[in-house]
C-alpha positions in Angstrom: 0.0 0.0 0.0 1.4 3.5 -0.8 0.6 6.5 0.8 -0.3 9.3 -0.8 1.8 12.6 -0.7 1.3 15.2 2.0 1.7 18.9 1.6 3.2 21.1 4.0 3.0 24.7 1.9 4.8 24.1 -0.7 7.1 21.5 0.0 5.6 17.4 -0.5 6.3 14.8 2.1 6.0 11.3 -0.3 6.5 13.0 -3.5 9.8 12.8 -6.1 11.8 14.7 -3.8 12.7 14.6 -0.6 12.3 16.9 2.4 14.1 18.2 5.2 13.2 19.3 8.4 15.8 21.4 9.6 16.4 24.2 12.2 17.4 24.8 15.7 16.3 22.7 18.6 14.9 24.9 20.7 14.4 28.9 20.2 16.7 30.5 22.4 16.1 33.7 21.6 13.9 35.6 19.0 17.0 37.2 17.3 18.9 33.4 17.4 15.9 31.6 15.6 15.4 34.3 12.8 19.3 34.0 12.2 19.5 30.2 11.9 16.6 30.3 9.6 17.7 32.9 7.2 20.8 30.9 7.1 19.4 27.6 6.7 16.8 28.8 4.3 19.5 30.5 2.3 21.5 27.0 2.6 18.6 24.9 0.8 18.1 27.4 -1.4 21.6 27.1 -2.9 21.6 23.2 -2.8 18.2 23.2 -4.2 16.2 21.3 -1.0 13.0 21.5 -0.3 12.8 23.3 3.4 10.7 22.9 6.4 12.0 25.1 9.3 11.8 23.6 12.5 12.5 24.7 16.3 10.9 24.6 19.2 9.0 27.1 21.9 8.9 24.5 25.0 10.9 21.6 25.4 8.4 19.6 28.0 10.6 17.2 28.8 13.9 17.8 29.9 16.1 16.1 31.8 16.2 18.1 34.5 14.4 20.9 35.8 17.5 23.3 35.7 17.5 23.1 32.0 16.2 25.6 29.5 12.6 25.2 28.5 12.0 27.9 26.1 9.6 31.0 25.5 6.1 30.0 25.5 3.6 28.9 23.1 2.2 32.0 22.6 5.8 34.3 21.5 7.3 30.9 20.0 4.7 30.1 17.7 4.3 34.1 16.3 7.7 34.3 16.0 7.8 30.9 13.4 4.6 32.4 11.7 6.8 35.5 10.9 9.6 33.6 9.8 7.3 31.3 7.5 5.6 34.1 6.1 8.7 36.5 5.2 11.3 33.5 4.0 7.9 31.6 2.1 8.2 28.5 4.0 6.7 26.3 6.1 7.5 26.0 9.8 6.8 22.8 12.3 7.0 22.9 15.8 5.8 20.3 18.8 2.7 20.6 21.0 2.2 19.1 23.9 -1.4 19.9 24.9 -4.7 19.9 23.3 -4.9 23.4 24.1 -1.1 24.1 22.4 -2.7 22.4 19.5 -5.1 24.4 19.1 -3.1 27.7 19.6 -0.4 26.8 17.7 -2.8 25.1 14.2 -3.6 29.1 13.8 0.4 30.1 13.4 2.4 26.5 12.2 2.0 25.0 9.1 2.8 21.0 10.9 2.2 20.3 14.1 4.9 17.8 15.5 3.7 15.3 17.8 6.7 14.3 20.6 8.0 10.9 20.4 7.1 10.7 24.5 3.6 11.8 23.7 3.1 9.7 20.1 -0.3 8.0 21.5 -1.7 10.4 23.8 -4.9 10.1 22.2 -6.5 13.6 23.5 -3.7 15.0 22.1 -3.9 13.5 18.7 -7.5 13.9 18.6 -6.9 17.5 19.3 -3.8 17.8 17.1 -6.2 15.8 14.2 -9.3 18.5 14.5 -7.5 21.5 13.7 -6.6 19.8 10.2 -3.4 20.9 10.2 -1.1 18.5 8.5 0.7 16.5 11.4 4.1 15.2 12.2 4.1 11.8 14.8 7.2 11.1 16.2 7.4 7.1 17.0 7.6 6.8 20.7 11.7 5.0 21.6 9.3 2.2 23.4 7.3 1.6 20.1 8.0 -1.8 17.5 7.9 0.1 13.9 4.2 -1.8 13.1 2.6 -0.1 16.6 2.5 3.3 14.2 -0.8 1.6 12.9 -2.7 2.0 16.2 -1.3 5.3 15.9 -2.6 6.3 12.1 -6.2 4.3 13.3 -6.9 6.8 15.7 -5.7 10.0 13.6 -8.5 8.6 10.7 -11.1 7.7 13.1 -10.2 12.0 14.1 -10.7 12.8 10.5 -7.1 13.3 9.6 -5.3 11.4 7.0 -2.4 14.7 6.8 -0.1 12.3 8.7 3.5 11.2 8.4 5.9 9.6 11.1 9.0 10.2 11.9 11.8 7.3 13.1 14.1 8.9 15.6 15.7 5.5 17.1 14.5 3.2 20.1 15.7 2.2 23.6 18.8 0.3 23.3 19.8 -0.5 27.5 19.9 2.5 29.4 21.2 5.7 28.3 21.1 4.3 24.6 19.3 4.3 21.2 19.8 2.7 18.0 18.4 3.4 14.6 16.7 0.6 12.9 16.6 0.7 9.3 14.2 -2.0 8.7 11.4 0.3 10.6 11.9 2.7 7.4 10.8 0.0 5.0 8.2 -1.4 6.9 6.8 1.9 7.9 6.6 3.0 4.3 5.3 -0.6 3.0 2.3 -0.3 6.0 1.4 2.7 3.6 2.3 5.8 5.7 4.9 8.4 4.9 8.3 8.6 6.9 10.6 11.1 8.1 14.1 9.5 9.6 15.1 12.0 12.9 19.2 11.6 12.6 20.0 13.9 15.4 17.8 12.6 17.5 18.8 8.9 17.0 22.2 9.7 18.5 21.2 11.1 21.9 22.1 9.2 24.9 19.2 9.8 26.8 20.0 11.0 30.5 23.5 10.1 29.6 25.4 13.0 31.2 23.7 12.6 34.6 21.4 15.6 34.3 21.0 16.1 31.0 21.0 14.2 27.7 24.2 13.6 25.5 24.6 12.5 22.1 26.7 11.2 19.5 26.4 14.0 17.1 28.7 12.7 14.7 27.4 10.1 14.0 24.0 11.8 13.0 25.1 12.2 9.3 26.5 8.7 9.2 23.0 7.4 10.3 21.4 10.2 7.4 23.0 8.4 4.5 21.7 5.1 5.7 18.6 6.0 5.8 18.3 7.7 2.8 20.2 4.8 1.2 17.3 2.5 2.9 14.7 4.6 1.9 12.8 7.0 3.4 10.4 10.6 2.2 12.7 13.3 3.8 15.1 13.6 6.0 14.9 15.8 9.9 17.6 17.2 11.0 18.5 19.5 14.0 21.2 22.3 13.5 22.7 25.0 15.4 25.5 27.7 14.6 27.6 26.2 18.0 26.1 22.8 19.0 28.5 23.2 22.2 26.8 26.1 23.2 23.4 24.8 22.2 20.8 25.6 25.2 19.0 22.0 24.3 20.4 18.9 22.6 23.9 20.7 21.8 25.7 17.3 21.5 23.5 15.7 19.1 22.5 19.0 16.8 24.7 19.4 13.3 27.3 22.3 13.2 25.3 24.7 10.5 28.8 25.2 8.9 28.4 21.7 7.9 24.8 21.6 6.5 25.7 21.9 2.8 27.9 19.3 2.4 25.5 17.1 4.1 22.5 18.2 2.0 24.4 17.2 -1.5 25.4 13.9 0.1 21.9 12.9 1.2 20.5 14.2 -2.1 23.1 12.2 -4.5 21.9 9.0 -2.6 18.5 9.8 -2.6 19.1 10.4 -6.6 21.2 6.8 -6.2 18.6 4.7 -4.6 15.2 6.5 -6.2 
């Protein structure tokens, strides 16, 4: 069975092409997130990619309660609308909340559902009714095949503007690992996927109070998957991972981004 293509603006999840969702982990500041995506826009412009900026205005779940959060729905979701509407294109960010659903469908072009959060059904059904196309991260806990509980309840909520997103499963404690068989059978069950490289490196927890990551490895893990198969490609960046406010040691150096992008579209060219 093969899913049909999704639209996010004007860039097609499932189509001949593949896309990226790229940006900044969290915003850390309003002036930080308009930089990186003027830059990373810019970036995908020159390589010819077809964009989806991506950052976030709370990240819920942290590791510990010392750690930066973020700015609020409210401020983090205007300032993405801004940026979507100036650089003409389409912005994601996470809810966690039926109400941040709600608030964010009239700013964000996706709404990304947390891997933590991936069958909360309130929140899907919420996320689902505001008929915003939808991003579902597959929960580390989750076989590939359990997405289809998942996708049942988004079409019993009247949504078929789904895709998930593989971003690695529990591996022991304080581990992930990226399996690329969950691309194929994800994609032969007839839904759309995303592979999360930077996310599929973290070491959850494994600094103590906060999570580390093998962030070299993230572009190692992007080939494969594009080599495997997959309809786009997420990816977090930041100007100075080591002084990244959230997920620093698993985000890409920007500096790096274009090289990357040319590799993962010459083996998406390869394999298509």
């Amino acid at each position: 069975m093969k899913a049909k293509p999704l639209r996010v603006g004007k860039v097609t999840i499932g189509g001949k092409r593949p896309a990226f969702i790229l940006g900044p982990c969290v915003i850390e500041s309003e002036k930080f997130v308009w930089r990186m995506a003027k830059r990373i826009a810019a970036i995908c412009a020159a390589e010819d990619v077809d964009l989806i900026f991506k950052s976030s205005y709370d990240k819920a779940n942290r590791t510990s309660v010392r750690s930066f959060r973020g700015i609020g729905v409210h401020e983090g979701c205007e300032i993405l609308s801004a940026i979507g509407h100036e650089l003409k294109i389409p912005v994601t960010t996470d809810v966690h909340s039926p109400a941040e659903a709600e608030i964010a469908a009239e700013k964000i072009d996706m709404l990304q559902i947390p891997a933590f959060l991936c069958r909360q059904t309130d929140l899907l059904r919420a996320a689902a009714e505001t008929g915003r196309a939808m991003n579902v991260k597959k929960g580390q806990f989750l076989a590939p095949l359990d997405v289809r509980n998942i996708a049942e309840k988004l079409v019993t909520f009247g949504s078929e503007k789904f895709c998930f997103t593989e971003r690695g499963t529990t591996f022991g404690y304080n581990n992930l690992i990226a399996d690329m068989r969950s691309l194929y059978w994800i994609r032969e069950a007839g839904y759309r996927v995303i592979f999360d490289a930077t996310h599929s490196v973290q070491r959850p927890g494994g600094a103590g109070d906060a999570t580390s990551g093998d962030g070299v490895l993230a572009p190692v893990l992007a080939r494969a998957a594009m080599a495997a198969g997959c309809d786009g490609m997420f990816m977090e960046v930041h100007e100075d991972p080591a002084r990244a406010l959230s997920d620093g040691p698993s985000q890409i150096p920007l500096k790096d981004l274009p090289k990357h992008l040319r590799m993962l579209k010459a083996i998406h060219a390869a394999v298509s």
